[in-house]
PDBQT receptor file of N, H, CA, C and O in Angstrom, charges set to zero:
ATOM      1  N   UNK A   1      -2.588 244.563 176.643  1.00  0.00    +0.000 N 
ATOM      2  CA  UNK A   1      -3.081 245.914 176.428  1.00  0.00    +0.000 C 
ATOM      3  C   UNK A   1      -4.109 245.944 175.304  1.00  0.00    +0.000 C 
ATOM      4  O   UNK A   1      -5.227 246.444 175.424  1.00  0.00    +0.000 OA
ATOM      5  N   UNK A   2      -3.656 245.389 174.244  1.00  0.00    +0.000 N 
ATOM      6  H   UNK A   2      -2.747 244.983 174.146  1.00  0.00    +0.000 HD
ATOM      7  CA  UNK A   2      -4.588 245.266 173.448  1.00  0.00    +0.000 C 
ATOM      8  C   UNK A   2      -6.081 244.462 173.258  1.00  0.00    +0.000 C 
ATOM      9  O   UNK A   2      -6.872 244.696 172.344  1.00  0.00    +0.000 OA
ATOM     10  N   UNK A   3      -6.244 243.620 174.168  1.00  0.00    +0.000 N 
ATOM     11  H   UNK A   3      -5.602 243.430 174.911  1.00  0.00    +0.000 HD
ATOM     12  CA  UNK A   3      -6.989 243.087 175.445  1.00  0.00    +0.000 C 
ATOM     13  C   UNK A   3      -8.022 243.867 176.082  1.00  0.00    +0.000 C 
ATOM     14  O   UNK A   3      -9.230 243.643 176.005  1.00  0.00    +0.000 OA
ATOM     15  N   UNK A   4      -7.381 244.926 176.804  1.00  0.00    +0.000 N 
ATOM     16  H   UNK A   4      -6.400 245.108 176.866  1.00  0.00    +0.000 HD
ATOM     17  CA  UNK A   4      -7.849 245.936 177.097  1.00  0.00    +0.000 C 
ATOM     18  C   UNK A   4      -9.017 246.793 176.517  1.00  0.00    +0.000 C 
ATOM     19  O   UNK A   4     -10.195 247.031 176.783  1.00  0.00    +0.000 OA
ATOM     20  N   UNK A   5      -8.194 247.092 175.698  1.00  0.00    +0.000 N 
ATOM     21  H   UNK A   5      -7.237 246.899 175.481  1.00  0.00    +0.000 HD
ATOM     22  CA  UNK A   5      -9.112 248.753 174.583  1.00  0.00    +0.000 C 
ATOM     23  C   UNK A   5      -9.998 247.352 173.888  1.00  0.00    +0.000 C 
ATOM     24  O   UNK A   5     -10.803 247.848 173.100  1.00  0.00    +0.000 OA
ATOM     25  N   UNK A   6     -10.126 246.054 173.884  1.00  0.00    +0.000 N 
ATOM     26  H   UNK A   6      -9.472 245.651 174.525  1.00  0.00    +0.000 HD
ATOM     27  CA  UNK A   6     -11.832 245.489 173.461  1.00  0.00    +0.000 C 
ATOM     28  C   UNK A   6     -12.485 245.243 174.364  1.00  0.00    +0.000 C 
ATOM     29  O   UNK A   6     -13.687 245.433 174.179  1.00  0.00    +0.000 OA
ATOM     30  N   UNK A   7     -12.050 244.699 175.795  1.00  0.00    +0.000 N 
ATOM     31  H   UNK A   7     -11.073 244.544 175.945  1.00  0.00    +0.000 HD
ATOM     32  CA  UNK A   7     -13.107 244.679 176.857  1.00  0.00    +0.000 C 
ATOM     33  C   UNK A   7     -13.858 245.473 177.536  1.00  0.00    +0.000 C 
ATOM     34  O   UNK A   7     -15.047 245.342 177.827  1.00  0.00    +0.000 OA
ATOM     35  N   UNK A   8     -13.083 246.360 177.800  1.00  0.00    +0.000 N 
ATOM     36  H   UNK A   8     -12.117 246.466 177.564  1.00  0.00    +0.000 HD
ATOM     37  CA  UNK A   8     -12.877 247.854 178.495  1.00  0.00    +0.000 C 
ATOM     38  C   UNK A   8     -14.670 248.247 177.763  1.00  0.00    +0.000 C 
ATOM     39  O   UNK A   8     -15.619 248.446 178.522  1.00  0.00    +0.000 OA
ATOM     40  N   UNK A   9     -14.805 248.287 176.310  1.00  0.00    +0.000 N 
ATOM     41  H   UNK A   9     -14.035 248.125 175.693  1.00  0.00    +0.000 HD
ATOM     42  CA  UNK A   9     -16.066 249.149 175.949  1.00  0.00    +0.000 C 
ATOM     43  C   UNK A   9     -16.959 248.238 176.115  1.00  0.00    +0.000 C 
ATOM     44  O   UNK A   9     -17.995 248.587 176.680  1.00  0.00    +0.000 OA
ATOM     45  N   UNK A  10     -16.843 247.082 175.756  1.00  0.00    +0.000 N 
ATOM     46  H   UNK A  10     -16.001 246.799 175.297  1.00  0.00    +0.000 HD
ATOM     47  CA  UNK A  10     -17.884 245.963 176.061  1.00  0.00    +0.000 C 
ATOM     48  C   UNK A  10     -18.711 246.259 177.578  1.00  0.00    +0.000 C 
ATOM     49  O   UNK A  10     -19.905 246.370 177.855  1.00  0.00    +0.000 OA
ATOM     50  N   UNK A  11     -17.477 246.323 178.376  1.00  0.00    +0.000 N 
ATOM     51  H   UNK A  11     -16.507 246.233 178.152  1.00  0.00    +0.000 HD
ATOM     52  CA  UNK A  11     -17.623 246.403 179.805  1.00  0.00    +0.000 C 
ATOM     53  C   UNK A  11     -18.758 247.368 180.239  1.00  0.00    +0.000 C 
ATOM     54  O   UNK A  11     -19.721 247.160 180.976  1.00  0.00    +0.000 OA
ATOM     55  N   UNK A  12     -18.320 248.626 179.485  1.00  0.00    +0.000 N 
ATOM     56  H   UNK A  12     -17.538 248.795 178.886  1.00  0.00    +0.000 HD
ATOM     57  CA  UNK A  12     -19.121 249.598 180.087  1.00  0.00    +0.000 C 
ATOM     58  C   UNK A  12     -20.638 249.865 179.484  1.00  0.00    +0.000 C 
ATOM     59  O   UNK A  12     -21.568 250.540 179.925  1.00  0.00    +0.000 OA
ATOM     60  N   UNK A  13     -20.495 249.004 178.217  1.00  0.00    +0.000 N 
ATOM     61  H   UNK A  13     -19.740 248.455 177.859  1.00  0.00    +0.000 HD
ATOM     62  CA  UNK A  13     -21.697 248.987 177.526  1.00  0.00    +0.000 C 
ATOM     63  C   UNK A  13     -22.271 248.270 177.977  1.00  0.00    +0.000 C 
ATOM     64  O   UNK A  13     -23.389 248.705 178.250  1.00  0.00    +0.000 OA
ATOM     65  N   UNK A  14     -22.093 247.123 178.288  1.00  0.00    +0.000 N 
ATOM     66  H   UNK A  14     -21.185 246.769 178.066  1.00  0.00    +0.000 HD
ATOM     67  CA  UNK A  14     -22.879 246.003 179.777  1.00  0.00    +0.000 C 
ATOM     68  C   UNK A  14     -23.749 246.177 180.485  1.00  0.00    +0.000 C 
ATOM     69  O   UNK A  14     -24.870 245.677 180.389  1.00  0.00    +0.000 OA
ATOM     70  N   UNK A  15     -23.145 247.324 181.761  1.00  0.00    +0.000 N 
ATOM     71  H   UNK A  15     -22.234 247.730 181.840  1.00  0.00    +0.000 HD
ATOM     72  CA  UNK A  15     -23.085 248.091 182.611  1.00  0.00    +0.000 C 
ATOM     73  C   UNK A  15     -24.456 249.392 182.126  1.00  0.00    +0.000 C 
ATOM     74  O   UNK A  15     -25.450 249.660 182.802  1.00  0.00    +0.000 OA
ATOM     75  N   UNK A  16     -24.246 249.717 181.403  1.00  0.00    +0.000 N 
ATOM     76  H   UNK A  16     -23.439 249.499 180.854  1.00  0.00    +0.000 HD
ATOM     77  CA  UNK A  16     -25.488 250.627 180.599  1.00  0.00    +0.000 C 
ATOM     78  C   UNK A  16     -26.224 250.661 180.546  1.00  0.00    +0.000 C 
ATOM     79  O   UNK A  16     -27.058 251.511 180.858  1.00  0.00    +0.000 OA
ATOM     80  N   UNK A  17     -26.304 248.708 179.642  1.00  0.00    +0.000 N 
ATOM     81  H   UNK A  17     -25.626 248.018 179.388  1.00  0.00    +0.000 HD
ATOM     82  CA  UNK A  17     -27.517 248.050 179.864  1.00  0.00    +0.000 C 
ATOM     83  C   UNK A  17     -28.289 248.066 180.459  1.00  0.00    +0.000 C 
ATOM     84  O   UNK A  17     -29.500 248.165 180.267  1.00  0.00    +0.000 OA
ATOM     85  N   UNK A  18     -27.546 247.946 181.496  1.00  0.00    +0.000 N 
ATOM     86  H   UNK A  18     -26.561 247.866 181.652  1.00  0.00    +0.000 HD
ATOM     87  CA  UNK A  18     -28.124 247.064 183.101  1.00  0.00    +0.000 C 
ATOM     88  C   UNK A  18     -28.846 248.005 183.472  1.00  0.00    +0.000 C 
ATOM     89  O   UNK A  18     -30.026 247.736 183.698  1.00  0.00    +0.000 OA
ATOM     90  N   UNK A  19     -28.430 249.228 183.629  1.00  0.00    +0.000 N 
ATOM     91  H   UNK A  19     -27.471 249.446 183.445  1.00  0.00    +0.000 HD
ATOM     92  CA  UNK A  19     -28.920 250.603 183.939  1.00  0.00    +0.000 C 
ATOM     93  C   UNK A  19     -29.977 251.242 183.557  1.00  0.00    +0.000 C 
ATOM     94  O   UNK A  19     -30.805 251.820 184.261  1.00  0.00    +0.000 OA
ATOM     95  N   UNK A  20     -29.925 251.095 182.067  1.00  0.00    +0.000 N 
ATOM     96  H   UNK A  20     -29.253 250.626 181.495  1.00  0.00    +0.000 HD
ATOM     97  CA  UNK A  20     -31.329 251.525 181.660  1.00  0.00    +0.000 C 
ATOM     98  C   UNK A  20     -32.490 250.232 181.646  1.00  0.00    +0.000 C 
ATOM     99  O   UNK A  20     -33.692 250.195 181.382  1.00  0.00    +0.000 OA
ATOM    100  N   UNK A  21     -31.626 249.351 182.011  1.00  0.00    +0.000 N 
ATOM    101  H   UNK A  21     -30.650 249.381 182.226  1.00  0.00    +0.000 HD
ATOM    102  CA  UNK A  21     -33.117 248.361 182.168  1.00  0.00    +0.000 C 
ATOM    103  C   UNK A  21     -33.666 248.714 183.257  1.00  0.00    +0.000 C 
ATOM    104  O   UNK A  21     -34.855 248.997 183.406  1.00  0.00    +0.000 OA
ATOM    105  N   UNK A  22     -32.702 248.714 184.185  1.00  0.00    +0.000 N 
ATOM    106  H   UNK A  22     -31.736 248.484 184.064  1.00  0.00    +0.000 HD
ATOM    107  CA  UNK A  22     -33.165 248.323 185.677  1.00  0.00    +0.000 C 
ATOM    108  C   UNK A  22     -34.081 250.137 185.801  1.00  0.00    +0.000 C 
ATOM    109  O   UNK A  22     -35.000 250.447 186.559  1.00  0.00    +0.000 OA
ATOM    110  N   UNK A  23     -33.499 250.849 184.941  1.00  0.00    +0.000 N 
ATOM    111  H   UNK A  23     -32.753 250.597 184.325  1.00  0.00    +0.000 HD
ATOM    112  CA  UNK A  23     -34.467 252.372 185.120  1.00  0.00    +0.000 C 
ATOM    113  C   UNK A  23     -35.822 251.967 184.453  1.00  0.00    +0.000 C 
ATOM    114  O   UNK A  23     -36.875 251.927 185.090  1.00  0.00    +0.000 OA
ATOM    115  N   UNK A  24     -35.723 251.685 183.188  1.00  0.00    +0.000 N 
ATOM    116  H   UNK A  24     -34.867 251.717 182.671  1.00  0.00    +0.000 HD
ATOM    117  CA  UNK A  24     -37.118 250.926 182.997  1.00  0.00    +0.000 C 
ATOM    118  C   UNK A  24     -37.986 250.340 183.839  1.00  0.00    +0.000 C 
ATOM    119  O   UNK A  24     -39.154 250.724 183.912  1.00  0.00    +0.000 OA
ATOM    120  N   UNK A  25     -37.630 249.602 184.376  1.00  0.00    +0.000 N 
ATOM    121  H   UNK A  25     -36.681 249.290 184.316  1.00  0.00    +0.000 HD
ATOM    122  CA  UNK A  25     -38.361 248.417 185.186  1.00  0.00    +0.000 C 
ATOM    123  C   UNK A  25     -39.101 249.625 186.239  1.00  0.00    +0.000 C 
ATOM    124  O   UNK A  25     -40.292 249.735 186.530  1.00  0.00    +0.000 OA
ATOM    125  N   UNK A  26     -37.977 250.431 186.662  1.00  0.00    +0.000 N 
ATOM    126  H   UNK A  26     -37.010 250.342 186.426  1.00  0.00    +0.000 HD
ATOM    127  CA  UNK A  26     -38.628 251.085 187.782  1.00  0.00    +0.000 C 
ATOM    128  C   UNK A  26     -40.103 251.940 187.193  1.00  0.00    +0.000 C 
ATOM    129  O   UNK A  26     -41.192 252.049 187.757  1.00  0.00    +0.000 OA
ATOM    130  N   UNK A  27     -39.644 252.477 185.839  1.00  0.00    +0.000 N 
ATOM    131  H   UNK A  27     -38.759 252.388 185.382  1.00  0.00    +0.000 HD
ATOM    132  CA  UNK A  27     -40.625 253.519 185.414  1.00  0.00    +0.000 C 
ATOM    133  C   UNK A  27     -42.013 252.745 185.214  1.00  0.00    +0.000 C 
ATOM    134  O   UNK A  27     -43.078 253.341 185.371  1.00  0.00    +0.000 OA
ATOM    135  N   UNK A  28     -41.938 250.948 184.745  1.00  0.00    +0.000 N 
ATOM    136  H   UNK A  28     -41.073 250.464 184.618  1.00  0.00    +0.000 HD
ATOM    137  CA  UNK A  28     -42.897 250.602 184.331  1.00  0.00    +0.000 C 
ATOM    138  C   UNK A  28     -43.812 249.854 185.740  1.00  0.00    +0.000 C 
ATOM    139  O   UNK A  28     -44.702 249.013 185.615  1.00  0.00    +0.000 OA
ATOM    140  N   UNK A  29     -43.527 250.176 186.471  1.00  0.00    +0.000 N 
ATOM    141  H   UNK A  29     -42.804 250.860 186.572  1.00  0.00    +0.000 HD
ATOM    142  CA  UNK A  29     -43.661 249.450 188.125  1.00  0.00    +0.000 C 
ATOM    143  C   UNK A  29     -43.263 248.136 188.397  1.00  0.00    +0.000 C 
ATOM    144  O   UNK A  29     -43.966 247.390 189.078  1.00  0.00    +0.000 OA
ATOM    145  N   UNK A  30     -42.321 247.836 187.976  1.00  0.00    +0.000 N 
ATOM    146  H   UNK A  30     -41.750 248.442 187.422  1.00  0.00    +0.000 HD
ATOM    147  CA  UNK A  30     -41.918 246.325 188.619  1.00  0.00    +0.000 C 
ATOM    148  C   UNK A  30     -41.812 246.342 189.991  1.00  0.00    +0.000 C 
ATOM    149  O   UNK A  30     -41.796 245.244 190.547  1.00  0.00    +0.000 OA
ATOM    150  N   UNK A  31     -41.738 247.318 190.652  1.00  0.00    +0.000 N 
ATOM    151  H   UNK A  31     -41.752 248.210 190.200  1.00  0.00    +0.000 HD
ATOM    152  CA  UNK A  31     -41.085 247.264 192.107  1.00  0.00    +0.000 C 
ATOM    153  C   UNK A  31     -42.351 247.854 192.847  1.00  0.00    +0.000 C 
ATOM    154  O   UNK A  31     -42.266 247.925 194.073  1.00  0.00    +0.000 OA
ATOM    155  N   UNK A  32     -43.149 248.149 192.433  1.00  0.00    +0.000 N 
ATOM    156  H   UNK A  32     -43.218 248.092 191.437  1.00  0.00    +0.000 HD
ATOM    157  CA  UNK A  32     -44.510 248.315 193.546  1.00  0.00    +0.000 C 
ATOM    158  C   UNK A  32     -45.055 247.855 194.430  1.00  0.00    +0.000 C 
ATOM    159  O   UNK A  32     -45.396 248.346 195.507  1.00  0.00    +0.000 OA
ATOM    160  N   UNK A  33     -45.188 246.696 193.943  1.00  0.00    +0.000 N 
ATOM    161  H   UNK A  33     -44.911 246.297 193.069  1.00  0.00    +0.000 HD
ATOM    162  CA  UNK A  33     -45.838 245.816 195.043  1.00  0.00    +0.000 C 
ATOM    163  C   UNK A  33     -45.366 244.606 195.704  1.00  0.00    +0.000 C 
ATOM    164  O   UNK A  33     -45.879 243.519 195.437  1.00  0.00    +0.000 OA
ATOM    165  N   UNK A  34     -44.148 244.757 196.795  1.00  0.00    +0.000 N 
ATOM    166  H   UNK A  34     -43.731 245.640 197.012  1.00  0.00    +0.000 HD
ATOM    167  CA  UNK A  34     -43.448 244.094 196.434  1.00  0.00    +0.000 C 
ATOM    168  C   UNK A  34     -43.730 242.658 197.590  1.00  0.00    +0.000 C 
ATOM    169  O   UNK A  34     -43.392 241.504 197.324  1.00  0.00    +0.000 OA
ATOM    170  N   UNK A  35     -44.444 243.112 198.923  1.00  0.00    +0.000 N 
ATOM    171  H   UNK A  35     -44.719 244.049 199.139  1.00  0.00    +0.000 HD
ATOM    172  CA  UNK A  35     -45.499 242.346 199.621  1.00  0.00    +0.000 C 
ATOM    173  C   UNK A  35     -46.360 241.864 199.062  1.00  0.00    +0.000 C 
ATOM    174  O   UNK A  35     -46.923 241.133 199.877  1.00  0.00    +0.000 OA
ATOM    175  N   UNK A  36     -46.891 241.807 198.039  1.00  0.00    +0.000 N 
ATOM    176  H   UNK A  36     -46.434 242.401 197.377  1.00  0.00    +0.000 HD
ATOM    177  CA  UNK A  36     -47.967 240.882 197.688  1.00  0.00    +0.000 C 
ATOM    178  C   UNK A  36     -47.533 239.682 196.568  1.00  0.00    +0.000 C 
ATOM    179  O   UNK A  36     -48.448 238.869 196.440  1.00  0.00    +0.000 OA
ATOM    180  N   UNK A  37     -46.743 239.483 196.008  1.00  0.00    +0.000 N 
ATOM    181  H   UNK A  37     -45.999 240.144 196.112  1.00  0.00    +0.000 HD
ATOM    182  CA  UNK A  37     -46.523 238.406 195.324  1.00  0.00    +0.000 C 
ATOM    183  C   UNK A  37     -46.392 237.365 196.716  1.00  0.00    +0.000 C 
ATOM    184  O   UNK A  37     -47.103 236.362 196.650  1.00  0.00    +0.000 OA
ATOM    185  N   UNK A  38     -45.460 237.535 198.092  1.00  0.00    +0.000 N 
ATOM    186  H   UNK A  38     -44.883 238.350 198.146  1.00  0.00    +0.000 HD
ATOM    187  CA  UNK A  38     -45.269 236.960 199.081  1.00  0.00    +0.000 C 
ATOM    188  C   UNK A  38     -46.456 236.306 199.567  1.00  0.00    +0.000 C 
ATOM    189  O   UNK A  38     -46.558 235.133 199.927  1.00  0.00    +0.000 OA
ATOM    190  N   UNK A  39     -47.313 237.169 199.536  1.00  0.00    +0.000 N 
ATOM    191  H   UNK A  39     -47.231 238.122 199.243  1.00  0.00    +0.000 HD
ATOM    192  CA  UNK A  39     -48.619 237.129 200.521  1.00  0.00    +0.000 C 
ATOM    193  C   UNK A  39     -49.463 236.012 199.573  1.00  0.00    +0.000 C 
ATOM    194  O   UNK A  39     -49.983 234.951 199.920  1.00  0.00    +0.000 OA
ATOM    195  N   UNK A  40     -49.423 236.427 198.717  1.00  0.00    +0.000 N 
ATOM    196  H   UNK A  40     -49.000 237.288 198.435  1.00  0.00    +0.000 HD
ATOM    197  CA  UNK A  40     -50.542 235.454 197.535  1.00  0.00    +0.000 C 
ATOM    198  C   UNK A  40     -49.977 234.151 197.432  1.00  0.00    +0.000 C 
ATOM    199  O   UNK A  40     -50.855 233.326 197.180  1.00  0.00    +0.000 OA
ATOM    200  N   UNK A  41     -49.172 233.802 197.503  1.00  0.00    +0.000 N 
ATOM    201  H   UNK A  41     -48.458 234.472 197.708  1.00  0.00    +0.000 HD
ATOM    202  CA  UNK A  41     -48.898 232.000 198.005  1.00  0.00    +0.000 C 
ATOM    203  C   UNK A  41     -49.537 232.020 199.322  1.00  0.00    +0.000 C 
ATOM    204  O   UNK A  41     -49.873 230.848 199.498  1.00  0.00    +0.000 OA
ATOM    205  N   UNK A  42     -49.781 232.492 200.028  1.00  0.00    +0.000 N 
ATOM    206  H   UNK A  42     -49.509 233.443 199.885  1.00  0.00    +0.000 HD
ATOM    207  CA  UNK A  42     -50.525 231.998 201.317  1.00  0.00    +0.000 C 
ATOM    208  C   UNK A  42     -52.206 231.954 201.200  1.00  0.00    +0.000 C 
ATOM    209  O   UNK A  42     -52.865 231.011 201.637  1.00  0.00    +0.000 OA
ATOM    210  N   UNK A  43     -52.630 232.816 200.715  1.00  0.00    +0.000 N 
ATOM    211  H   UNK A  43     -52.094 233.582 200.359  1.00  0.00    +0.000 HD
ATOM    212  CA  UNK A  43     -54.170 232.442 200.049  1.00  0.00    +0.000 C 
ATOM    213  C   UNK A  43     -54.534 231.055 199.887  1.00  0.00    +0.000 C 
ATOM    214  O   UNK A  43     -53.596 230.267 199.771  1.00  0.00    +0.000 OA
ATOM    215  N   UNK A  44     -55.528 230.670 199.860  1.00  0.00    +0.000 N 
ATOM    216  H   UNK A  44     -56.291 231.311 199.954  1.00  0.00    +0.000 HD
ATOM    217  CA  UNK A  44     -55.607 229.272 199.454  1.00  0.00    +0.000 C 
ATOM    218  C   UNK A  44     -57.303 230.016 198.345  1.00  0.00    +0.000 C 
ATOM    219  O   UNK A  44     -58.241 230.813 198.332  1.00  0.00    +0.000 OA
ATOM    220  N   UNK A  45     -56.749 229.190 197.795  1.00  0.00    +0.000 N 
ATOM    221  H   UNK A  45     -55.986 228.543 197.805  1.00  0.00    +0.000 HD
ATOM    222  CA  UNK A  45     -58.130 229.332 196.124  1.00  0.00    +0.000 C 
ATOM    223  C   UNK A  45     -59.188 228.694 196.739  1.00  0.00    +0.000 C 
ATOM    224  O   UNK A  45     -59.045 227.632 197.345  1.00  0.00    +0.000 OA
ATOM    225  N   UNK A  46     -60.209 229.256 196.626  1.00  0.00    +0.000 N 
ATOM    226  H   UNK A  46     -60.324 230.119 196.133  1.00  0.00    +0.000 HD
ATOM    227  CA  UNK A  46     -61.704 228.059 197.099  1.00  0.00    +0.000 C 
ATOM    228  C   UNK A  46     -62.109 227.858 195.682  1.00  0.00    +0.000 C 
ATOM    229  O   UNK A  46     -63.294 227.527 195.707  1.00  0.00    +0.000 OA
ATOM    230  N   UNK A  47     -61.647 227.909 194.379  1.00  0.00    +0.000 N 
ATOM    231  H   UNK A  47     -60.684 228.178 194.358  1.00  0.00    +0.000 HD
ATOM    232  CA  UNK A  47     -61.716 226.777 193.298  1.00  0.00    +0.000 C 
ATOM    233  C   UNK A  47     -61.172 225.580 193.288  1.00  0.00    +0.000 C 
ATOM    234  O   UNK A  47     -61.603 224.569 192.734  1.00  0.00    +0.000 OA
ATOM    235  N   UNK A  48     -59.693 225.790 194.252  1.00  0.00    +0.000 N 
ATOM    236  H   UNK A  48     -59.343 226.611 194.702  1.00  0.00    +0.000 HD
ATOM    237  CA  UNK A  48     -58.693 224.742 193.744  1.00  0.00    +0.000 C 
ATOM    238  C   UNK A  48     -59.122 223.881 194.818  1.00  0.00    +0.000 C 
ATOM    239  O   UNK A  48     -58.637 224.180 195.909  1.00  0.00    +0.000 OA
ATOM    240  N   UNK A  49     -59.660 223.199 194.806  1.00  0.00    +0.000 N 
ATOM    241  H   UNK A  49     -60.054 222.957 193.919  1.00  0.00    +0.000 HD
ATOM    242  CA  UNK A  49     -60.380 222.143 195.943  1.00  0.00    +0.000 C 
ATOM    243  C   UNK A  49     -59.569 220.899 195.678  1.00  0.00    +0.000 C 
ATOM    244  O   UNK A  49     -59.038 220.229 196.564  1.00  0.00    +0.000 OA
ATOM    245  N   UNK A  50     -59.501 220.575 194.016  1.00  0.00    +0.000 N 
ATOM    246  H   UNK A  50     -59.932 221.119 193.297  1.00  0.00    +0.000 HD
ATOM    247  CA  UNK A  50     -58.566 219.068 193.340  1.00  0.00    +0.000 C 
ATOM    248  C   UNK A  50     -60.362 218.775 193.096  1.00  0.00    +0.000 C 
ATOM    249  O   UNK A  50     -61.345 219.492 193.282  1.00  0.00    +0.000 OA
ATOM    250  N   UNK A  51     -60.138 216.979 192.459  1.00  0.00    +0.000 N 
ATOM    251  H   UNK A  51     -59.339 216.397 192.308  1.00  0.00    +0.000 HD
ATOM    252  CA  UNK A  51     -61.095 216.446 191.458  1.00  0.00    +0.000 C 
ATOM    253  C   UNK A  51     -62.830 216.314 192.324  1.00  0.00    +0.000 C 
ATOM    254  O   UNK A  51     -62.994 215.609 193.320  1.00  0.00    +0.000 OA
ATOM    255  N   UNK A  52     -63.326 216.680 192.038  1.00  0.00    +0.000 N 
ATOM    256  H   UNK A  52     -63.193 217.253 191.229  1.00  0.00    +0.000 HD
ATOM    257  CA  UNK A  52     -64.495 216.506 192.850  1.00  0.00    +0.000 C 
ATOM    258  C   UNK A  52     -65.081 214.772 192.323  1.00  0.00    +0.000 C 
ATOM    259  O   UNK A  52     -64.849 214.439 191.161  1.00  0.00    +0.000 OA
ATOM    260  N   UNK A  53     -65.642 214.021 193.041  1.00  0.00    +0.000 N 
ATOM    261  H   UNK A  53     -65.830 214.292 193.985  1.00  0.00    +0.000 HD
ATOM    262  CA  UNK A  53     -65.801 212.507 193.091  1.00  0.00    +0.000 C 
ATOM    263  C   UNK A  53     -67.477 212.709 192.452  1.00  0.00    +0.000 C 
ATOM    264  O   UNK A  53     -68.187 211.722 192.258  1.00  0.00    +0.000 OA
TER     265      UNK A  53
């Protein structure tokens, strides 16, 4: 029990965290664009050619 009443607030303060981060993230746009990080590995760079001879 006494166990308890120290995890118990930890727990929910955790949990809080998580919450106002993950609200952050939303406010600052992490989640916008969420097709194009995908897409941009498929591009190929016409810099990145490798060592020219």
């Amino acid at each position: 029990m006494n166990g308890l009443l120290f995890l118990l607030p930890i727990a929910l303060g955790l949990g809080l965290t998580g919450l106002v981060a993950f609200f952050w993230s939303l406010r600052a746009g992490q989640f916008e664009d969420l097709d194009g990080a995908a897409n941009r590995i498929l591009i190929d760079d016409e810099d990145d050619q490798g060592p020219v001879a």
